[in-house]
Steps between C-alpha positions, in 0.01 A plus 500: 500500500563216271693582204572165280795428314530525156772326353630703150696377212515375129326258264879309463850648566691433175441793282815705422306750423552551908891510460589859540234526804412187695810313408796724464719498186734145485259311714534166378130293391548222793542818761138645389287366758752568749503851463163485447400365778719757745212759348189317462283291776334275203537361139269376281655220282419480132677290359327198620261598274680417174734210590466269832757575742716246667586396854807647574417804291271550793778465759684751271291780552434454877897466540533836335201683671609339829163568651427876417228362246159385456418295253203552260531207155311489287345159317647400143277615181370136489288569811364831385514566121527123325299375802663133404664477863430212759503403842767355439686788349370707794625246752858537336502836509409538917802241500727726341402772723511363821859656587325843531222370676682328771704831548166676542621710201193365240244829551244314234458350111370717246302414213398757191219424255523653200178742362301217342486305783128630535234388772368204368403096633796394325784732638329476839539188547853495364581740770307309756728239452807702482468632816430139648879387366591849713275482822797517762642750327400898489452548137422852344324522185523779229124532258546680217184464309256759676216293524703364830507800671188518608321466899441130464817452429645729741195295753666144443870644604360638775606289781684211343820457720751387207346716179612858485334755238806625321422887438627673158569837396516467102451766230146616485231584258673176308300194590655439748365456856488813700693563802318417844638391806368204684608273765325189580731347777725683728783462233489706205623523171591752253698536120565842325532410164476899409272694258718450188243635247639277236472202702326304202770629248782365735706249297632345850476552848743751531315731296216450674600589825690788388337785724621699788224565759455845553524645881154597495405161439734317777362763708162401436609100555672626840171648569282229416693248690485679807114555446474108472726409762289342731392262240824301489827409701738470258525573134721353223554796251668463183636751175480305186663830331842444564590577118734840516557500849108549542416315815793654683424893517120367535591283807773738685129785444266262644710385775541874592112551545380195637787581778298833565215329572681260751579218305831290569708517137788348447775739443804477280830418740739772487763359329294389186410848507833624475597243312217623208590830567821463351359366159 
């Protein structure tokens, strides 16, 4: 029976919001992705997004995982929301990254357009062009503006060996795209970003993301997954809400059902679990 792997963890690993849960009370900053990485099979790194990151930065991080992790990084805000990046730029940035792809721990890039990156010549060919400076690379991408979620769209993914169709769960009935779950290529893709109602009133990200999936609805995910399994061989699932401890109860829930459907999860060693259990 073939049962992929789905790989489970958080959009970044630096919110202390996650001291108190993930990271136990005391843990010091530069032990985060440490710990971290003793729970989680994957990370998706956010940071890149706002500020390059450097060489041995890079090293960092696989020294610290020591090669529990996967890798998912996403491209800097030039490539995706001031669209003023270049080959060169891109070039750079593979450089940088080349520690985690040597050590086979580099699962793919990730790129996020914002909503008014609409389906039009000019942003089409922009993207084109993007995904040229990319081409060796697997590279997810993340549409916000509806008029991208739609079957030609989903058509031209279909097939292409490096481009993955990065799914999204947002808050509905919003504007923003609804939820449906695609995968073009045998890898798939998804981001939980949670149905904050007040997702346009948010004065930051934190406040976005502030939701707590219910059971009923990781039960439904677990359910949906398992449904769509033969579609994919491994996934790359990521919270975004890790604000108040969020994407912790949500991913210790959704580990529990997609185990009762078969599913290999990664489970907490047991002493980080009595480690927690003494905070």
């Amino acid at each position: 029976m073939h049962t992929p792997h789905i790989y489970i963890g958080t959009g970044g690993y630096s919110d202390t919001d996650l001291v108190g849960t993930l990271y136990p009370f005391g843990t010091d900053k530069a032990d985060f992705l440490s710990v971290y990485s003793q729970h989680y099979y994957t990370v998706e790194i956010n940071s890149t997004f706002h500020a390059p990151i450097g060489y041995k930065a890079v090293q960092g991080m696989l020294e610290k995982a020591e090669g529990r992790l996967k890798f998912s990084v996403k491209l800097h805000q030039d490539f995706s929301h001031k669209r003023t990046a270049t080959a060169e730029q891109a070039r750079a940035f593979l450089e940088t990254l080349q520690p985690l792809r040597d050590s086979h721990c580099l699962a793919n890039l990730f790129v996020q357009f914002l909503t008014s990156f609409e389906r039009q010549h000019a942003n089409r060919y922009y993207l084109a062009e993007l995904v040229s400076w990319f081409s060796d690379y697997p590279l997810a991408i993340e549409f916000r503006h509806a008029g991208c979620h739609t079957q030609s769209v989903l058509d031209y993914f279909h097939g292409k060996k490096n481009l993955i169709w990065c799914n999204v769960d947002y808050p509905q009935n919003i504007g923003l795209p609804a939820f449906r779950f695609y995968a073009n290529q045998r890898t798939a893709y998804l981001r939980l970003h949670g149905r904050n109602p007040h997702w346009w009133k948010a004065q930051s990200a934190q406040e976005r993301h502030d939701y707590r999936y219910s059971e009923t609805e990781l039960q439904q995910l677990a359910t949906l997954l398992n449904q769509r399994k033969a579609e994919f061989d491994q996934l790359y699932l990521y919270f975004q809400n890790t604000s108040n401890s969020h994407s912790f109860y949500n991913i210790e829930s959704l580990k529990g059902y997609l185990a009762n459907y078969g599913f290999q999860v990664k489970e907490t060693p047991k002493f980080l679990v009595r480690q927690q259990n003494l905070f």
